[in-house]
N, C-alpha and C positions, 0 to 999 in steps of 0.2 A: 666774080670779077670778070667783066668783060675780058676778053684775050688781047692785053696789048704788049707788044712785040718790046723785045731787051730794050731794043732800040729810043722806045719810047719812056722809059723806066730810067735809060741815062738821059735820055732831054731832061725829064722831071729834076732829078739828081743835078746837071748843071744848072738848072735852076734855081734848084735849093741854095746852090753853091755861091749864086748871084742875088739872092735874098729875092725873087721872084716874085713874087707873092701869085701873079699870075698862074706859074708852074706849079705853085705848093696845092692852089685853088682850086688847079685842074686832078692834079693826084690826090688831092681828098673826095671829088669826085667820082672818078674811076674807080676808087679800092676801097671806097667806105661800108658798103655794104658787102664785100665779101668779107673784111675784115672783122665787122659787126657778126658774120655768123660764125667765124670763127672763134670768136670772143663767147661768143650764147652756148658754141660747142664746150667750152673749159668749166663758164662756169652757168650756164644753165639759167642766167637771168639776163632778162635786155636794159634793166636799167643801168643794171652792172655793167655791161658791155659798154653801151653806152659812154658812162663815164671813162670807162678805157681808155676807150677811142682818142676821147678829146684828151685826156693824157698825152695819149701814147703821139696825138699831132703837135700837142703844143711839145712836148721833148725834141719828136723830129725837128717844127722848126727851132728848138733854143740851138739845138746840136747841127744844123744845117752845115757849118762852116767845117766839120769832119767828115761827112758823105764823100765817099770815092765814088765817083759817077762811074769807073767801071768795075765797080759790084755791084752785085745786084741789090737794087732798091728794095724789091720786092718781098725779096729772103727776111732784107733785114726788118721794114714792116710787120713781115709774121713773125720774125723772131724778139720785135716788140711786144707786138700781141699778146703773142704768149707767156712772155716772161712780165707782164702787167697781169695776166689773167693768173697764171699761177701765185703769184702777190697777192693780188687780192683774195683767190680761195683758201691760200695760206692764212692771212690777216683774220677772216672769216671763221674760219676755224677756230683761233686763236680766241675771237674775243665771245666764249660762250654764252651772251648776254642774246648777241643778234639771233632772229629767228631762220631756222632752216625751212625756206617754203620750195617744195617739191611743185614742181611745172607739172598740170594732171589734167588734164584734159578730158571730159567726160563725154562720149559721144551719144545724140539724141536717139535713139531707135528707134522711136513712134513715126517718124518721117521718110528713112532714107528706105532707100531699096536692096534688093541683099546685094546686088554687084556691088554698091558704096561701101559698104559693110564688110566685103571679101574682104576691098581695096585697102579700107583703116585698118583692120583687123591685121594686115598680109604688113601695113606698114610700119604698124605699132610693134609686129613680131622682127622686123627688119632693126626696127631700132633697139629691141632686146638683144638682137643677137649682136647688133653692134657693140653693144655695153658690156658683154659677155667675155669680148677681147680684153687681152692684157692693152695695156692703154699705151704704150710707146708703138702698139700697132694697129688701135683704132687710132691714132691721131695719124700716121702714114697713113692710113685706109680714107678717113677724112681730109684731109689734104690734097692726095689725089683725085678723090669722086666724087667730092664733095665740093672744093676749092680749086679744080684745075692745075694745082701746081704738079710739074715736070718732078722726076726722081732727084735729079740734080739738086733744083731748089728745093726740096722737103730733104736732101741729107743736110745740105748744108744749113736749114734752118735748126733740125735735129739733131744736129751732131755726128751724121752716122755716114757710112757708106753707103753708095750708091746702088751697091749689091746688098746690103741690108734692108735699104729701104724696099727695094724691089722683094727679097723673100718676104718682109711685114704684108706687102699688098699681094703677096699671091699666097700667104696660109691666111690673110683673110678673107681674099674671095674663097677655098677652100672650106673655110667654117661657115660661110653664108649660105653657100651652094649644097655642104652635109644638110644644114640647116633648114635651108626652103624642099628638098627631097623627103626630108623626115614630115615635115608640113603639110605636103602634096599629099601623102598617104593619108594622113588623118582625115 
């Protein structure tokens, strides 16, 4: 998500608040594709996401007429996100019929060069270690570096303190950092 300022997140929200369509038009624009990868972060499919999305907007606009333009819009977008994404992985679960297709990406070796090679290799190992996290502190670590959002808006999306959020992002730069040392040696 581009970086747009509180300020413009409550235009959006009075917006909503004035049934807009203009305003809803433009905040689908601006946040749809961070939102989209946070979505793919939960549950690891884009179609899935996908349908979220469009969830997670047509709710916004049915519920427009409760938005307090001075909360944060933003917060509560990802705290849609989320609790649609966790829904459906729950749902998913549930119904043992549907197939679980793992996201596996094969890469070509006959072509690349070995710096491409490091590169995939260095980030395929990046995203292991990510996954490796207890996940209330990959999802602050994804949030942050992933999604730009501020300690503020990731407690308040996550329920937590502002100084919890803050220890989640620094034991796991911490684990990245043992992690890519251990790396480098080998």
């Amino acid at each position: 998500m581009r970086s747009y300022t509180d300020d413009q997140f409550r235009a959006w929200g009075r917006g909503l608040l004035n049934a807009d369509a203009a305003s809803y038009a433009e905040l689908f624009d601006a946040t749809y594709d961070a939102l989209h990868r946070y979505a793919m972060f939960i549950t690891h499919d884009s179609a899935s996401a996908s349908d979220i999305l469009q969830d997670v907007f047509l709710k916004l606009w049915q519920v427009r007429h409760t938005i307090d333009p001075n909360r944060s819009l933003k917060a509560l977008m990802y705290q849609m996100v989320r609790n649609y994404s966790l829904n459906h992985e729950r749902q998913k679960k549930r119904h043992a019929t549907e197939a679980i297709v793992a996201d596996s990406s094969t890469v070509g070796f006959d072509n690349l060069n070995d710096e491409r090679l490091d590169a995939e290799r260095l980030e395929q190992k990046l995203r292991e270690w990510i996954e490796e996290m207890p996940s209330r502190r990959r999802e602050a670590f994804m949030l942050s570096r992933f999604e730009g959002l501020s300690h503020e808006e990731i407690a308040a999306l996550m329920n937590l303190a502002p100084k919890t959020v803050n220890n989640h992002i620094v034991l796991a730069l911490q684990h990245i950092r043992s992690k890519l040392d251990r790396y480098k040696t080998e």
